[in-house]
N, C-alpha and C positions, 0 to 999 in steps of 0.2 A: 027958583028951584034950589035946594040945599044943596049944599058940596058934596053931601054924601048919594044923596041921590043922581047926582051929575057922573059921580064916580061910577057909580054903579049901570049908569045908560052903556059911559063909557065901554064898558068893562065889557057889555052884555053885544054891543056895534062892536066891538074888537073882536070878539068871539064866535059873532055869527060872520064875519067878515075871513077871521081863520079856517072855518068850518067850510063856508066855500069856495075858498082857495084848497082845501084839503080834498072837500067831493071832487073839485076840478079836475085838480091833478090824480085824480086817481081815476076818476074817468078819462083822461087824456092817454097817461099806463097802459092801461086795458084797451085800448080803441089801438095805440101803437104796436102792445104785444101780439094783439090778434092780425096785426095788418104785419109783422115780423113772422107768424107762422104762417099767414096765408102766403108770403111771398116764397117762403122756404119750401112749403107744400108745391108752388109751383115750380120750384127746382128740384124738387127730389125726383130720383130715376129708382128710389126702391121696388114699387110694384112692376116697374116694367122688366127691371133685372132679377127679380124675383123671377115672373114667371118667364121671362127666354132660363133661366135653370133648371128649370121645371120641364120645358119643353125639350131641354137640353136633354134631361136624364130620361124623354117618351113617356114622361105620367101625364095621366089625362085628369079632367077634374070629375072627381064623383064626390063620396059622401062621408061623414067620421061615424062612428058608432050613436052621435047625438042626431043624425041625419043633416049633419052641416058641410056644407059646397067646400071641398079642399081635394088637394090636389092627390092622387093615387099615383102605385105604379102599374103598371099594367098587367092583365092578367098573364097574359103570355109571353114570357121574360125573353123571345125570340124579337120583340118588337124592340126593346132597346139598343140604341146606333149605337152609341158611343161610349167605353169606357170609364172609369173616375178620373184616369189620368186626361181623357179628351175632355172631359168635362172641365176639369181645373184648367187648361189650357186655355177654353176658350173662353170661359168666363172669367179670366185672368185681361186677355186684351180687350173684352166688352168692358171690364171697369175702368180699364187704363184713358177711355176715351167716352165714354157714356157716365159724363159728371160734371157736377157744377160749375169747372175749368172751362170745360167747352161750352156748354151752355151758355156762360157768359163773357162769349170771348167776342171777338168781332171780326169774323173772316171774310172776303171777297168771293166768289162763285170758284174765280181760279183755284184761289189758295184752296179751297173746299176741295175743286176735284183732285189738284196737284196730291192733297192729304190723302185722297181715298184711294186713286192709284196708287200709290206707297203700300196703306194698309192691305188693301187688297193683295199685292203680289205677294207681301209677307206673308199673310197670312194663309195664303192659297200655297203657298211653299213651304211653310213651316208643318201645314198640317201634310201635304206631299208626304215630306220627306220624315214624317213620323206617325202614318197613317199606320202603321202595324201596334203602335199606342194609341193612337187615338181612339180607333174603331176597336167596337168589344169584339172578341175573336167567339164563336158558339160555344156552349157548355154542353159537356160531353152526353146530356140525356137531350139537349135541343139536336144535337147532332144525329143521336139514336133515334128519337122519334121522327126527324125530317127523312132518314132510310127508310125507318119501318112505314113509313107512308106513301113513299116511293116503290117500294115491294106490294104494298097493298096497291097501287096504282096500277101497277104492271100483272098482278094476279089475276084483276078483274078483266087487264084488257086480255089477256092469255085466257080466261075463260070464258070469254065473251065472242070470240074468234072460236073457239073450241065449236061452241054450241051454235055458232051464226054457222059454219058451215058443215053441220049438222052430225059433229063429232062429240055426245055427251064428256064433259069433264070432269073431274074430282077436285073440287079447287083445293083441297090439303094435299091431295097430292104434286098437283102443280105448284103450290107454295114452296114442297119440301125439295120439287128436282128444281126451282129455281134459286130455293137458297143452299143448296147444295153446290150450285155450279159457280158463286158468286165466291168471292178471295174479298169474305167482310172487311178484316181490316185495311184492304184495298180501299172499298166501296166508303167505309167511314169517311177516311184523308180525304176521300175525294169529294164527299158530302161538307164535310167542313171547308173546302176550299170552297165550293159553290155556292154553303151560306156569307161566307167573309165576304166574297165578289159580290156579293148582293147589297153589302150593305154597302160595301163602297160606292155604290152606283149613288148612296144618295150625297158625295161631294160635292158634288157641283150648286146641287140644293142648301146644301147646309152652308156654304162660303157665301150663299149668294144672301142667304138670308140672313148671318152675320154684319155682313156690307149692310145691308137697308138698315139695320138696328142703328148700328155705327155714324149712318149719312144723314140718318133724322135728327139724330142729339145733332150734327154738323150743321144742318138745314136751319134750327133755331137760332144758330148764331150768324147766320148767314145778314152780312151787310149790320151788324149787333144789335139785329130784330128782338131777340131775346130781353136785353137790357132796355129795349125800348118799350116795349108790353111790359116791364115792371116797373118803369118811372111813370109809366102812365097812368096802371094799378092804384100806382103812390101818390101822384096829383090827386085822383078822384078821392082817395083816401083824406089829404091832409085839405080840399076845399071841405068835402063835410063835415073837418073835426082839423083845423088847423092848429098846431103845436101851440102851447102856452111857451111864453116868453120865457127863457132859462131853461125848458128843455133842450136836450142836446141830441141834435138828429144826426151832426156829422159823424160821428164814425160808426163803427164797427158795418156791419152788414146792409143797412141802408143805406150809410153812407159812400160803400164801395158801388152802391147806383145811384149816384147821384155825382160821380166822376165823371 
């Protein structure tokens, strides 16, 4: 064989020799980037803290103008509990503890409940002692219509007595000596106090449902269940597609599981 032709085998074994150390490593990349978002995917709490805000603020899911599933508010502005101000509140201490600190943390059953006792009394006091922000107080035409519905109740039942014991009525007349004898701006205050108490009633519901949100991200890290379901991910991961020699797995995010 000529020397130039040796050169040239050379040259040609060099190249296809670079070319799949280069496809390697580039498949090796792409097998790890996808196995870094699928691990991160498993730590994100975006969709679930999305929709407890959603829930927060009593929109339901319906439809967009394209006919696509997102979330509304409701028709009847009387349905939402809470405030912006309750709303910021509470979706201030779900972030503070529903995140990837806790999820990857390693707590004991104790230290779990010890935590959630804590949160609980805070939070069941915090919102106590500032339920008159928290809770949306009624808009002054939810207030008008929850009367005028109350007057319409009590019309029907005043002429329905009338005619049951066989006294014909005039229901406009009855309408007008009932709201004749009523002191309305009495009756408003007193309508709006009735709807506020109502919505209070649903605290006990709403703390409670807080807590379960709060004890699940807790639950993941219980005994560091969590970190352990993501090194195993990782095992399965790197037997099918074990690192080329000279990549570098220890730090950043994979390597804070693998501590």
């Amino acid at each position: 064989m000529q020397p130039e032709e040796q050169d040239y085998l050379n040259q040609s074994m060099n190249s296809n020799i670079q070319n799949t150390q280069i496809d390697a490593m580039q498949r090796n990349n792409y097998i790890q980037d996808n196995q870094i978002s699928m691990l991160e995917n498993q730590l994100s709490l975006r969709e679930e803290i999305e929709m407890i805000e959603n829930l927060l603020r009593s929109r339901v899911i319906g439809s967009d103008d394209q006919g696509n599933e997102t979330w509304v508010d409701p028709e009847d502005s009387s349905e939402v509990l809470l405030s912006e101000y309750g709303v910021n509140l509470i979706m201030k201490r779900i972030k503070m503890y529903m995140n990837k600190n806790t999820l990857l943390s390693n707590y004991s059953e104790d230290i779990i409940m010890n935590k959630m006792a804590d949160i609980s009394n805070s939070l069941n006091d915090e919102i106590f002692m500032k339920y008159e922000l928290v809770f949306k107080f009624p808009t002054s035409e939810e207030i008008q219509r929850a009367l005028s519905n109350k007057i319409d109740h009590q019309v029907k039942n005043m002429v329905f007595n009338s005619n049951f014991s066989g006294r014909i009525a005039d229901e406009k007349k009855v309408r007008d000596n009932l709201i004749a004898q009523l002191n309305i701006d009495y009756e408003l205050q007193k309508m709006k106090e009735i709807l506020f108490k109502d919505k209070l009633k649903s605290f006990e519901g709403l703390t409670r449902s807080v807590q379960d949100c709060i004890h699940s991200a807790y639950l993941r890290a219980l005994n560091g269940g969590e970190r352990r379901s993501l090194r195993k991910t990782m095992s399965v991961s790197e037997v099918i597609s074990p690192p080329m020699q000279g990549r570098r797995t220890g730090g950043g995010f994979l390597g804070l599981l693998k501590r």
